[in-house]
LOLORO-986770 format. One record per residue (C-alpha): residue number from 1; z, x, y. Coordinates in Angstrom, 3 decimals, decimal comma. Layout:
% residues N
{torfi->NUM&Z->Z&X->X&Y->Y} $
...
END
This chain:
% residues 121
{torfi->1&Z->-19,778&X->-14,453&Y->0,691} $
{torfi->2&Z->-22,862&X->-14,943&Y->3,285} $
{torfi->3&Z->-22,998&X->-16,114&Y->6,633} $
{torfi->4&Z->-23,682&X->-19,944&Y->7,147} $
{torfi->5&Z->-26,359&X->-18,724&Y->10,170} $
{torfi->6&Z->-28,307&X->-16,408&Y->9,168} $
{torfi->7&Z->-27,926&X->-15,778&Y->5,248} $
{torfi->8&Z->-26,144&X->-12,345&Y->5,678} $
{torfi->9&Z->-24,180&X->-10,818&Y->3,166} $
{torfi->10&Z->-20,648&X->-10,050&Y->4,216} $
{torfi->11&Z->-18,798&X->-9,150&Y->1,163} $
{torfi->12&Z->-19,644&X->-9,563&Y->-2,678} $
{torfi->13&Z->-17,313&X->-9,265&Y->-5,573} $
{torfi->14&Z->-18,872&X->-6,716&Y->-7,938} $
{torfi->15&Z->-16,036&X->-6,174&Y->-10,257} $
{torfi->16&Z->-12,545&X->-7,307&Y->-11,778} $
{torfi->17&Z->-10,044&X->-5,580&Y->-14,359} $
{torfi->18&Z->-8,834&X->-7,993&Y->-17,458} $
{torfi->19&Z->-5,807&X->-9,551&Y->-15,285} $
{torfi->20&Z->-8,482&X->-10,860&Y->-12,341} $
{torfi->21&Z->-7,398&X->-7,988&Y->-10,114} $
{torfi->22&Z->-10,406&X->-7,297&Y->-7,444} $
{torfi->23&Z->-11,385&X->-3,938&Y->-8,655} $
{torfi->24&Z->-14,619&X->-3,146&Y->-6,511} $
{torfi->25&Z->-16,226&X->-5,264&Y->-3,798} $
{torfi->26&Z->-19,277&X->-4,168&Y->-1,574} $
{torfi->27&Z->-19,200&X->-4,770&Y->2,380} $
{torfi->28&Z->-22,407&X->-6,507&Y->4,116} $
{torfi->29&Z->-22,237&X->-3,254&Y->5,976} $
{torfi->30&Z->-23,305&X->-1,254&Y->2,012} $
{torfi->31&Z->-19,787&X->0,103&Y->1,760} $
{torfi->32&Z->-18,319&X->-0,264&Y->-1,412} $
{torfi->33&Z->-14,246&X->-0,337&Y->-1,838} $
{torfi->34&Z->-12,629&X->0,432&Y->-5,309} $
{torfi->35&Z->-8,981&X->-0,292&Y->-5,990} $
{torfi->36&Z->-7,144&X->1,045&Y->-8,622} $
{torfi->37&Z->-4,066&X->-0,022&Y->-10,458} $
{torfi->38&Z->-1,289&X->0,283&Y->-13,115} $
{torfi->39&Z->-0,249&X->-0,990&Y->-15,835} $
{torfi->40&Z->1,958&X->-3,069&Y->-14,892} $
{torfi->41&Z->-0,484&X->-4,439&Y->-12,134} $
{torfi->42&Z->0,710&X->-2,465&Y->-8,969} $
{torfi->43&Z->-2,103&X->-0,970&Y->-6,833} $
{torfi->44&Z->-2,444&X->2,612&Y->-6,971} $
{torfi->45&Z->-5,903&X->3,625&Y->-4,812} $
{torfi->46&Z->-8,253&X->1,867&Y->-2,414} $
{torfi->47&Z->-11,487&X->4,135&Y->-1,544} $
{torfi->48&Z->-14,182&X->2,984&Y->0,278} $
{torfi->49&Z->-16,966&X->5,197&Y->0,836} $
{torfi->50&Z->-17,747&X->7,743&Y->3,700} $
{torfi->51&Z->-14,371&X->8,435&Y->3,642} $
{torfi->52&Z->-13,187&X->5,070&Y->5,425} $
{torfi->53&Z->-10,495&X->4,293&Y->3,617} $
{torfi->54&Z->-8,634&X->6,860&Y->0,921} $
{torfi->55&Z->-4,654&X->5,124&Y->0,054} $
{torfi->56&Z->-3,043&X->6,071&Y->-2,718} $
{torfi->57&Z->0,331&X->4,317&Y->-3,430} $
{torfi->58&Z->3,492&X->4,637&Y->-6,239} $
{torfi->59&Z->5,837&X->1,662&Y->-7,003} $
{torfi->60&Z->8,485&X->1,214&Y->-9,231} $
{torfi->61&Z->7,634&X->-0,818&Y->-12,217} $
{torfi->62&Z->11,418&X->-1,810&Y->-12,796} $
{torfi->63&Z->11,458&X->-3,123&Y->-9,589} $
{torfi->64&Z->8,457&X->-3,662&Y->-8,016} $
{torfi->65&Z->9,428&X->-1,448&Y->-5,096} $
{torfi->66&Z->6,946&X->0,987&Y->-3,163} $
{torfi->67&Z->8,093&X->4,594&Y->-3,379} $
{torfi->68&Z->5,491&X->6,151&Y->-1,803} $
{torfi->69&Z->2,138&X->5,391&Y->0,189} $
{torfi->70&Z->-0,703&X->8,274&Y->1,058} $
{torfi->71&Z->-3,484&X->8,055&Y->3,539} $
{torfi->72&Z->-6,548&X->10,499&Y->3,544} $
{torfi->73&Z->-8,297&X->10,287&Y->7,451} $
{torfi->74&Z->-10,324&X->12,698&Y->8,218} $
{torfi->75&Z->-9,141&X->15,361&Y->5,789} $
{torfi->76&Z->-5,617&X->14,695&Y->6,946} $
{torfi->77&Z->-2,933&X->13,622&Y->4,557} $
{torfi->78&Z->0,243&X->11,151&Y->5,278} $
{torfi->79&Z->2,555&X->10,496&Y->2,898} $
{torfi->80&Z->5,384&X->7,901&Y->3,881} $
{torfi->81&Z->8,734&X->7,918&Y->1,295} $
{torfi->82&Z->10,802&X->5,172&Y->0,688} $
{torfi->83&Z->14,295&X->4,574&Y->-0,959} $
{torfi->84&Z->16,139&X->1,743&Y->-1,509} $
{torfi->85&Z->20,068&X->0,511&Y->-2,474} $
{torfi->86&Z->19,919&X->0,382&Y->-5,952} $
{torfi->87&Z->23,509&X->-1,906&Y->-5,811} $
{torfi->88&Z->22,487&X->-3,715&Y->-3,147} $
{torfi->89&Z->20,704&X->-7,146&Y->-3,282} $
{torfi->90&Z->17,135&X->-6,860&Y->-3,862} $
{torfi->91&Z->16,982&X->-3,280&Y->-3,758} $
{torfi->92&Z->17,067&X->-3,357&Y->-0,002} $
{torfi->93&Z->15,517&X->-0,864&Y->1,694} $
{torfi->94&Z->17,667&X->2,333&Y->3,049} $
{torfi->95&Z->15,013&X->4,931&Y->4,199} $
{torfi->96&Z->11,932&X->5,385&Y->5,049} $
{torfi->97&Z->10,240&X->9,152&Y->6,399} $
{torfi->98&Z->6,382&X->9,876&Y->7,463} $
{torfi->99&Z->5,207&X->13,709&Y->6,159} $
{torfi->100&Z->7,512&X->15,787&Y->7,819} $
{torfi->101&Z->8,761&X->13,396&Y->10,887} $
{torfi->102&Z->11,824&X->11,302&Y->11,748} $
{torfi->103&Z->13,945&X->9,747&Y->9,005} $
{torfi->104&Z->14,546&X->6,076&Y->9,549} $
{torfi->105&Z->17,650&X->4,703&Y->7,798} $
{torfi->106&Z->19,394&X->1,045&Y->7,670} $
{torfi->107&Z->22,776&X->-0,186&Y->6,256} $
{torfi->108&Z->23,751&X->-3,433&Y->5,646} $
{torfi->109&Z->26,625&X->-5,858&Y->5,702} $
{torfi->110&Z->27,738&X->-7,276&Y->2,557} $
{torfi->111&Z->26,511&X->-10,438&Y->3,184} $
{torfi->112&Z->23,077&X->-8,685&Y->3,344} $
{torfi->113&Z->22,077&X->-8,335&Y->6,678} $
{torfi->114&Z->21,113&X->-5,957&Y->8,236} $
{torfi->115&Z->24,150&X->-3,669&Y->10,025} $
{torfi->116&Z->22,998&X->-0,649&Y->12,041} $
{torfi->117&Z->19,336&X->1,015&Y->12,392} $
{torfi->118&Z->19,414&X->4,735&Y->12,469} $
{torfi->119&Z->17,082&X->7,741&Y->13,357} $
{torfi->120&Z->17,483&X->11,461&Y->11,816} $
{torfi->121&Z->15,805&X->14,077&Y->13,543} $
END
């Protein structure tokens, strides 16, 4: 992709995996982002160079849901957890907890809504 103006480069495809997943594109700016991902086609890293971006991330293959997510800034790691109602429709979410901080949880009616919103400390 270029600029209509002035010809610029702002972000070239450089390669793809055998399912047309974006593997690696390069930035106008030189930076070059790789994704990674599993076999069942759920992302698992995106690094981009000088340390700009470092994610690493976990789903469920059964059910497509995220487990976990990881950022790397600055030599400083956050991990958010997530777990979900496994009788519930859709696997709805239930919890969710950055590192070592607050636990958020939510309940639901039985019509699937959404009942109460709590924090743990």
């Amino acid at each position: 992709m270029v600029e209509n103006n002035t010809g610029n480069r702002l972000w070239e495809l450089t390669d793809v995996n055998a399912r047309g997943h974006v593997t690696q594109f390069q930035l106008g700016n030189s930076l070059l982002t790789t994704k990674g991902y599993d076999d069942y086609g759920f992302p698992t890293t995106i690094y981009t160079d000088r340390g700009v971006q470092d994610l690493e991330y976990d789903f469920n293959s059964n059910s497509g849901n995220l487990i976990w997510r990881q950022a790397t800034v600055s030599g400083q790691t956050l991990k958010e957890n997530f777990t979900y109602d496994v009788l519930g429709l859709n696997n709805r979410l239930t919890t969710w907890k950055v590192g070592t901080g607050t636990q958020y949880s939510v309940d639901y009616f039985d019509d699937g809504n959404m009942n109460t919103y709590r924090l743990s400390f």
